[in-house]
C-alpha positions in Angstrom: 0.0 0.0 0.0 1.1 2.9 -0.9 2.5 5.9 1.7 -0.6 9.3 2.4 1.8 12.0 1.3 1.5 13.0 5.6 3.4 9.5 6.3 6.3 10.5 3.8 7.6 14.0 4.7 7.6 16.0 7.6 7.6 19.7 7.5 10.0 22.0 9.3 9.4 25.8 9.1 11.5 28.7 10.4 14.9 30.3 9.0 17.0 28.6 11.5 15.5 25.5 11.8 15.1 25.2 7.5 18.9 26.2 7.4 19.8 23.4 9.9 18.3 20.6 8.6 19.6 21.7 4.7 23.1 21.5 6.3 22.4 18.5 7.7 24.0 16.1 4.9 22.5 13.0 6.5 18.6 14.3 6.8 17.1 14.5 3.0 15.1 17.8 1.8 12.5 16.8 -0.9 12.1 20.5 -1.6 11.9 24.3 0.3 8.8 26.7 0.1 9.6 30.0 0.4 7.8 33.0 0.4 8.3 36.3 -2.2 9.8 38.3 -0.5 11.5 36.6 1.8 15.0 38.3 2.0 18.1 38.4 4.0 21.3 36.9 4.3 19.9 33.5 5.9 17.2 33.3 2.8 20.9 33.7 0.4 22.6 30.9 2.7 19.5 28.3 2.0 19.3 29.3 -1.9 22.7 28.3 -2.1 22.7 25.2 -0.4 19.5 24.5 -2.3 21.5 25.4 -5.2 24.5 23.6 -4.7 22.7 20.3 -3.9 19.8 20.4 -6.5 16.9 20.9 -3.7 13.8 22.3 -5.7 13.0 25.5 -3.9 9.5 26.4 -4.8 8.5 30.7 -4.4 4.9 31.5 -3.4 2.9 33.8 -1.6 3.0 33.9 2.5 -0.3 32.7 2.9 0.7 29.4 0.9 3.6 29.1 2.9 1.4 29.3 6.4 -1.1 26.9 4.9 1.9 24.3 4.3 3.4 24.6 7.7 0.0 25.5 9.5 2.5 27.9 11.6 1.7 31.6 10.2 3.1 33.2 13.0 6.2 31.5 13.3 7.2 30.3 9.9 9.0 33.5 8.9 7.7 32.8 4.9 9.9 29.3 4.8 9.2 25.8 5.2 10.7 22.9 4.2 9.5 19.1 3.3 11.5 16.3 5.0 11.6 12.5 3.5 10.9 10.0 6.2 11.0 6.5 5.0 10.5 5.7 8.8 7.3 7.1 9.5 4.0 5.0 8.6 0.6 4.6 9.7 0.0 3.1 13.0 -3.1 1.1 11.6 -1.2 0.1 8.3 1.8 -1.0 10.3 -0.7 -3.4 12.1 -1.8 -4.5 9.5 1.6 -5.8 8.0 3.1 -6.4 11.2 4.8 -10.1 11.1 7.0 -10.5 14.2 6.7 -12.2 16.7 8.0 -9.8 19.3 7.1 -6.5 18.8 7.5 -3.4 21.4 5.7 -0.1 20.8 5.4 2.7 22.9 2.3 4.8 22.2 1.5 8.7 23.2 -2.0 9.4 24.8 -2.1 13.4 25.2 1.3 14.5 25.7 1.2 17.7 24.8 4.4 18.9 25.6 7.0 19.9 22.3 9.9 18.8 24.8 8.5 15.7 26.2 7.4 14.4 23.1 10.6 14.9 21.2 13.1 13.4 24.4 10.9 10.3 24.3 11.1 9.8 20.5 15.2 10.7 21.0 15.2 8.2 23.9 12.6 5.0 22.4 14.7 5.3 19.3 18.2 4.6 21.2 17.0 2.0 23.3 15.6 -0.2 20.5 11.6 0.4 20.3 10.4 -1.0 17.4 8.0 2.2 17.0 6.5 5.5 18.3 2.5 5.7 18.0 2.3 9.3 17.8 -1.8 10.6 17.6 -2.6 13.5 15.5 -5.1 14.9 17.9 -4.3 15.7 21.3 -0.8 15.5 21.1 2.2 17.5 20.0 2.8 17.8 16.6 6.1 17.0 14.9 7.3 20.9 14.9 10.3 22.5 14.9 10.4 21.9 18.6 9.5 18.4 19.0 12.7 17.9 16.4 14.9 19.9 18.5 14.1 18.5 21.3 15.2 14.8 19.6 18.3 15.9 18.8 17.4 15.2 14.7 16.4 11.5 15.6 13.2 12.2 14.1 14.2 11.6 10.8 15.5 8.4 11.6 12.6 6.6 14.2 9.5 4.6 13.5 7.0 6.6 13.9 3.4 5.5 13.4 0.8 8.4 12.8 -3.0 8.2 13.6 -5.6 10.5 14.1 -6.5 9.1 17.0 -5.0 6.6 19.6 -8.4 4.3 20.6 -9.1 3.2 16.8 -5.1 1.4 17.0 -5.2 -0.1 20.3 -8.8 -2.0 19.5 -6.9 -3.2 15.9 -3.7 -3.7 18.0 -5.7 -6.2 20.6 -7.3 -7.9 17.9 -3.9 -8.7 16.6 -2.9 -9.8 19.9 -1.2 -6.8 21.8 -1.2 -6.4 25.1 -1.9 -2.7 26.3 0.2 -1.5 28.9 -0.8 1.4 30.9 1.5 3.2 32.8 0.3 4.6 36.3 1.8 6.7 39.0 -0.4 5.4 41.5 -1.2 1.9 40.8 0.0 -1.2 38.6 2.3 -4.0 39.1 6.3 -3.0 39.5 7.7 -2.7 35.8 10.6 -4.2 36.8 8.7 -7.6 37.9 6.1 -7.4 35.8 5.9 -10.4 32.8 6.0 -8.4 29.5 4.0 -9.9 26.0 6.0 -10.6 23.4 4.1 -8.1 21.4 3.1 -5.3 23.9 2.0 -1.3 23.8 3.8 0.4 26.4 1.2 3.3 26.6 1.9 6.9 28.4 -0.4 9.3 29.3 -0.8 13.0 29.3 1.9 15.3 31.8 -1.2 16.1 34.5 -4.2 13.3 33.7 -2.6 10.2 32.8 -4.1 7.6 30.3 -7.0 8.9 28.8 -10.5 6.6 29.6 -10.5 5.4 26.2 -7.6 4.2 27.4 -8.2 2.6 30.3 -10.9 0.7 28.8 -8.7 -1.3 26.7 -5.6 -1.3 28.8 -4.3 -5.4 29.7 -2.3 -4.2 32.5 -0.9 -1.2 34.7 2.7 -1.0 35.2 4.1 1.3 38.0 7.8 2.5 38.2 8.2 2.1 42.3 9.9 5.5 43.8 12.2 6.0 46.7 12.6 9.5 49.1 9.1 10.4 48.7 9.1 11.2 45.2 5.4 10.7 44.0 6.1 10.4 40.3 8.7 11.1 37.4 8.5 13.2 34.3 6.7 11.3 31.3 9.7 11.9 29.1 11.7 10.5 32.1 9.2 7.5 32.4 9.6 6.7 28.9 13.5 5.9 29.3 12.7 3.8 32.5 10.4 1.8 29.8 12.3 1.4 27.1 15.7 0.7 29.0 14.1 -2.1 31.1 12.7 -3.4 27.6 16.1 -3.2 26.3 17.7 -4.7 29.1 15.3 -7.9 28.9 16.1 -8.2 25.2 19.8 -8.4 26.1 
């Protein structure tokens, strides 16, 4: 089947973001979008890197421009498409998925630029086989959420849906387990028995698992705390998931 254009590029808008992923010789531009009169000595920099390695850059009017990065306020009249042969959808990966040992960790509401791009960084090094990452109700793959990754974007699994309930229900009827992580309640993670082919989910930064969620969750699993601490940052949680995954795999 083929890729929806949105599972094939990601855009990234802004001067200094734009510039920094052109000179980037290992991330691979499909083409720039940049407005009329855009000028400046940045704007020369990126038409000569365009130049010099044959990237289409395509001139339209500023309103184009905000409709292609959905950003008017902070595109500065440039954007720029991104190939990633990584990134799929969630249900389509599902679909084809073969293995027979299959870890995911999947995004329920974090809304956080930051967050969201540490845990893609930090799922990515520890060997999760993908990122569920929702359209609605969580942050989108911006300027911010690549910074925050470090550039690891371009290189994870990440599986796009528009929302999170319609790809745990497929992923159960392919024989997932759901895993819900809790602050409060849950068996220890580091105990716990772990599916072979198992959704790791995380909830938003203040609420948690949404109740969709809950409803089709297998398991809770709790991260146990010492000195009083009542709970750890999401993106924080996400390493003590994935590492312990890793570490069983060893």
């Amino acid at each position: 089947m083929a890729k929806h254009p949105r599972d094939q590029f990601l855009t990234v808008y802004g001067r200094k973001p734009v510039i920094e992923v052109l000179q980037d010789d290992s991330i691979r531009v499909a083409k720039v979008l940049l407005a009329h009169k855009a000028k400046g000595d940045i704007i020369k920099q990126i038409l000569d890197i365009c130049t010099a390695k044959g990237i289409e850059c395509i001139r339209m009017t500023p309103d184009e421009v905000s409709r292609i990065s959905k950003n008017p306020k902070q595109d500065q009249g440039i954007a720029a498409d991104i190939h990633t042969p990584q990134m799929d959808d969630a249900l389509d990966y599902l679909e084809q998925q073969q293995q027979k040992k299959v870890k995911l960790v999947a995004l329920d509401g974090i809304t956080t630029p930051a967050n969201v791009g540490m845990i893609i960084r930090t799922c990515t090094a520890l060997g999760i086989d993908g990122i569920i990452l929702p359209r609605k109700g969580s942050a989108k793959l911006n300027s911010l959420v690549i910074k925050a990754s470090a550039g690891v974007v371009f290189k994870s699994v990440i599986l796009k849906t528009e929302r999170l309930t319609p790809v745990l229900k497929k992923a159960k009827e392919n024989n997932f387990a759901i895993y819900s992580l809790s602050g409060e309640q849950g068996v220890n993670i580091y105990t716990a028995d772990f599916a072979d082919k198992a959704i790791f989910v995380l909830g938003n930064e203040s609420l948690g698992v949404s109740e969709s969620t809950e409803s089709l969750t297998t398991q809770h699993f709790s991260i146990p705390m010492a000195n009083g601490v009542e709970s750890l940052n999401v993106a924080c949680a996400a390493t003590v998931v994935a590492s312990e995954i890793m570490r069983r795999n060893l």
